[in-house]
Structure formats: C-alpha cells, structure tokens
Backbone bond lengths (Angstrom), bond angles and torsions (degrees), N, CA, C in turn:
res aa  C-N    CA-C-N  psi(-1)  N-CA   C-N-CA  omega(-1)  CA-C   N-CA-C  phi
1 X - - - 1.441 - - 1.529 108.16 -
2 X 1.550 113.67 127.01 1.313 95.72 153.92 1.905 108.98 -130.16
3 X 1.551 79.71 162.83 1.530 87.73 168.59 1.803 131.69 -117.58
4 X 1.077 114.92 130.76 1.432 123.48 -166.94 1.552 133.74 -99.60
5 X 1.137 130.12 84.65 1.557 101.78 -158.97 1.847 107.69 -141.04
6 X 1.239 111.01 164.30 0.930 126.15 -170.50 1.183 112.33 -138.83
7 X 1.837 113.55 172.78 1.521 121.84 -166.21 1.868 100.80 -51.91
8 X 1.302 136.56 -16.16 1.474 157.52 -161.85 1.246 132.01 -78.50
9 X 1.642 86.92 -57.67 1.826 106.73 -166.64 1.404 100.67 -162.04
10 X 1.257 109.14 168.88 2.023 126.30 156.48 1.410 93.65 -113.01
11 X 1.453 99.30 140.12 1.954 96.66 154.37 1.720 93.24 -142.18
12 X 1.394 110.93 148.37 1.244 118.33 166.48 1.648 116.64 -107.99
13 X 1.367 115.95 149.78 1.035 122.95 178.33 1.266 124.44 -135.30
14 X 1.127 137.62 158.62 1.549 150.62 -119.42 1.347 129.51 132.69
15 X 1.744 98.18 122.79 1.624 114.51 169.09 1.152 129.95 -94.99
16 X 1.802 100.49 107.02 1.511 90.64 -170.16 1.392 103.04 -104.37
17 X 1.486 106.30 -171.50 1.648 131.74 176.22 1.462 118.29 -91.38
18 X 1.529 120.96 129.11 1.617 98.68 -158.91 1.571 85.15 -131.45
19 X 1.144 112.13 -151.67 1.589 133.84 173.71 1.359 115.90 -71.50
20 X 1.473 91.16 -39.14 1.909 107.80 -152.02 1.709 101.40 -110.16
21 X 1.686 105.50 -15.46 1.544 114.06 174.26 1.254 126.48 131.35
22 X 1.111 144.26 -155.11 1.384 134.37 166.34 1.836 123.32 -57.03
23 X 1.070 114.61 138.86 1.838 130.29 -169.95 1.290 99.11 -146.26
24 X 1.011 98.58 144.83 1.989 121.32 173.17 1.396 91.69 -127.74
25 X 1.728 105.41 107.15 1.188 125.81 158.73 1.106 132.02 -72.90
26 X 1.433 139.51 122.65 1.171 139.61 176.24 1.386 134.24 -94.08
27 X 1.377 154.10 25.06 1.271 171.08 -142.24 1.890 114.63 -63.86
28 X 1.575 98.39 124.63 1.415 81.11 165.21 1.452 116.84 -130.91
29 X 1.622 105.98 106.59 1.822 114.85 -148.46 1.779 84.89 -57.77
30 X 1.431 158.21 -25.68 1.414 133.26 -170.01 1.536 108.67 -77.94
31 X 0.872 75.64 -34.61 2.100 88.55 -167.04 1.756 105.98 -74.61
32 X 1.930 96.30 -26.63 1.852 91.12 -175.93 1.529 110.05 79.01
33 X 1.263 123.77 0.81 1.696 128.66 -178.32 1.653 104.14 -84.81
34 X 1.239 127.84 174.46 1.385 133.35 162.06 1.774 92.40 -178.44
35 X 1.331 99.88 169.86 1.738 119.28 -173.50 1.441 84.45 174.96
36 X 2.086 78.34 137.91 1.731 123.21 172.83 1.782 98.04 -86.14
37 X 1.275 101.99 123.86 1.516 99.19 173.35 1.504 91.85 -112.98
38 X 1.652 128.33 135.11 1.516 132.73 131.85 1.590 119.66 -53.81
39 X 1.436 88.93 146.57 1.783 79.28 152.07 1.495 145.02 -38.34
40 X 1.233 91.42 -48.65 1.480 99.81 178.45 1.570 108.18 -58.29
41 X 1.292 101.78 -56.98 1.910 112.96 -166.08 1.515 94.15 -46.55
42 X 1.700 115.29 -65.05 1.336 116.87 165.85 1.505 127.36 -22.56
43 X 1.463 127.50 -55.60 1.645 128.95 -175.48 1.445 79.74 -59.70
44 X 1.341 120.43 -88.83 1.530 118.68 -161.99 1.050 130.29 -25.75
45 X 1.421 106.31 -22.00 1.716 109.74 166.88 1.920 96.47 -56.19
46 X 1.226 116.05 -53.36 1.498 115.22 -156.33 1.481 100.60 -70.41
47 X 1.071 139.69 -2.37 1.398 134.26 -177.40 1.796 107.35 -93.10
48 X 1.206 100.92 -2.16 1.630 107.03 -175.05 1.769 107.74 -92.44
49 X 1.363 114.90 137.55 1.153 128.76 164.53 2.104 126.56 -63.62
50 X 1.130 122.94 120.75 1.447 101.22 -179.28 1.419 126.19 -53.64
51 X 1.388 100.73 4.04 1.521 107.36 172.79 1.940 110.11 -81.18
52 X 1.440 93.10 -33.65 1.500 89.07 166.52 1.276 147.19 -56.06
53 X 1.732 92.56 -37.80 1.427 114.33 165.73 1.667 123.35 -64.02
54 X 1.404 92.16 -23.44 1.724 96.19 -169.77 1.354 110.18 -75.38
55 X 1.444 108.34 -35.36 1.348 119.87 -175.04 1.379 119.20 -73.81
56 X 1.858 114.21 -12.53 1.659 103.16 168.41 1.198 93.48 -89.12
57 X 1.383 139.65 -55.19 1.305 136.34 -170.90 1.525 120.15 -46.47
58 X 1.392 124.59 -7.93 1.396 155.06 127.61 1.770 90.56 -8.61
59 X 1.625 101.70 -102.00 1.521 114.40 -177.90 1.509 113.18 -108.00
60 X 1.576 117.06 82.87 1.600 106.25 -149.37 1.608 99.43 -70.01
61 X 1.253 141.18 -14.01 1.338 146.00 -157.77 1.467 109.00 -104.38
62 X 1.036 127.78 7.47 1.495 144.55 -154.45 1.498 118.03 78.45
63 X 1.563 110.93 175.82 1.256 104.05 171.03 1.732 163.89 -84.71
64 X 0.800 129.06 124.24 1.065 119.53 -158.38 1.510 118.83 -16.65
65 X 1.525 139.80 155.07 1.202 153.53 110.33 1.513 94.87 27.25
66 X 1.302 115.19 -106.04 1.187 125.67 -174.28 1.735 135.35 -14.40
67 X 2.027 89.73 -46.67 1.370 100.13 -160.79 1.632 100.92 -105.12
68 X 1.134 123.79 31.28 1.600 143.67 165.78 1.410 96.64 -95.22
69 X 1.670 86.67 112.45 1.868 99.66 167.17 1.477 88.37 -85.23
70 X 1.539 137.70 149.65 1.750 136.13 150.49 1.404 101.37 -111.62
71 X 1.068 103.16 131.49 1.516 109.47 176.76 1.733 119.10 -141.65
72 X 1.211 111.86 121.59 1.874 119.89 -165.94 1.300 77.73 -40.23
73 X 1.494 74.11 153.82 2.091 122.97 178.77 1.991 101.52 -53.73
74 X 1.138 80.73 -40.79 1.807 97.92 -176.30 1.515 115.63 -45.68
75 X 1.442 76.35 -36.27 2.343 76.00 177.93 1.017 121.27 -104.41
76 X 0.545 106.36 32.09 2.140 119.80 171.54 1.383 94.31 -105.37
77 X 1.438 88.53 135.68 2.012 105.22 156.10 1.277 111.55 -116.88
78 X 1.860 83.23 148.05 1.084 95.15 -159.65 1.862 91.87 -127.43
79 X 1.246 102.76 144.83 1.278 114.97 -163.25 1.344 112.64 -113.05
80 X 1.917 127.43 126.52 1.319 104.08 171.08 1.609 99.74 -142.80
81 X 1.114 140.98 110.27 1.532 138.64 163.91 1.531 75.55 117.51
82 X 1.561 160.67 71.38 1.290 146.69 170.09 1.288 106.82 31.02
83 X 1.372 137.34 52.78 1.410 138.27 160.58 1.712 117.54 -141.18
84 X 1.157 111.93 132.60 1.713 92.50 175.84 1.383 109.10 -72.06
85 X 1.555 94.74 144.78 1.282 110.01 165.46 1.209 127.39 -31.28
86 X 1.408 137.57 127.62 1.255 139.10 151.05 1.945 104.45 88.96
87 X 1.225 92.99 14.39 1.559 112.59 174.12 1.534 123.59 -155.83
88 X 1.580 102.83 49.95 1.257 130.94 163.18 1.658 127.77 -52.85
C-alpha cells in the first residue's frame, strides 16, 4: 500500500486480488470514493494528454446542472446481437 498526499487530498493505493484478477485500487478515505482499475483501464490512463486531466478537474464531481443534456428513455439505442433494437 502506498499513500500519497498533498496540500489537496490523501489517496491510497493498492493491488489487490479480485475475482476477475489483479486491480490497482485507488481510494480516497476523505472523500469515501475508491475504483478497481485493470490493466487495461490503467494503460489508457497513459494515452491521455494533461490537458485531459485538466478538463475533469474542471468539474471533478461531474457536471454541472447546466451542462446535462436529459433526454427521454425513447432516444437512446439500444443495441442487442449488433443491431438496434426493434430494427432487426
């Protein structure tokens, strides 16, 4: 385990053993948050620009009120066998 912190935050970290296999957990005991990262999810972290990062840290909690499109259930596709639904 380690732990990391700054004038900001604590986050702890740790690789645990899961169902599905190895995860690098990320936890942040103030906030009460944590996430299972895979490998994969992990590389993909490295394919991101720090511009990417800046831009969640933008609205780190999601986005505002405002910037929520809602749109009926109706317009969503929904996909099953590579075909939309109900247009097989």
């Amino acid at each position: 385990m380690i732990t990391l912190t700054n004038e900001f935050t604590t986050v702890i970290v740790e690789k645990v053993q899961t169902g599905n296999g190895e995860r690098l957990r990320i936890r942040s005991p103030r906030l009460g948050y944590s996430i299972d990262l895979d490998p994969i999810e992990l590389e993909a972290l490295t394919w991101q620009t720090v511009e990417t990062f800046s831009r969640l840290l933008t609205t780190p909690f999601g986005p505002d009120d405002g910037e929520v499109e809602v749109r009926p259930l109706s317009d969503l596709l929904i996909f099953a066998n590579g075909c939309e639904y109900g247009n097989e």
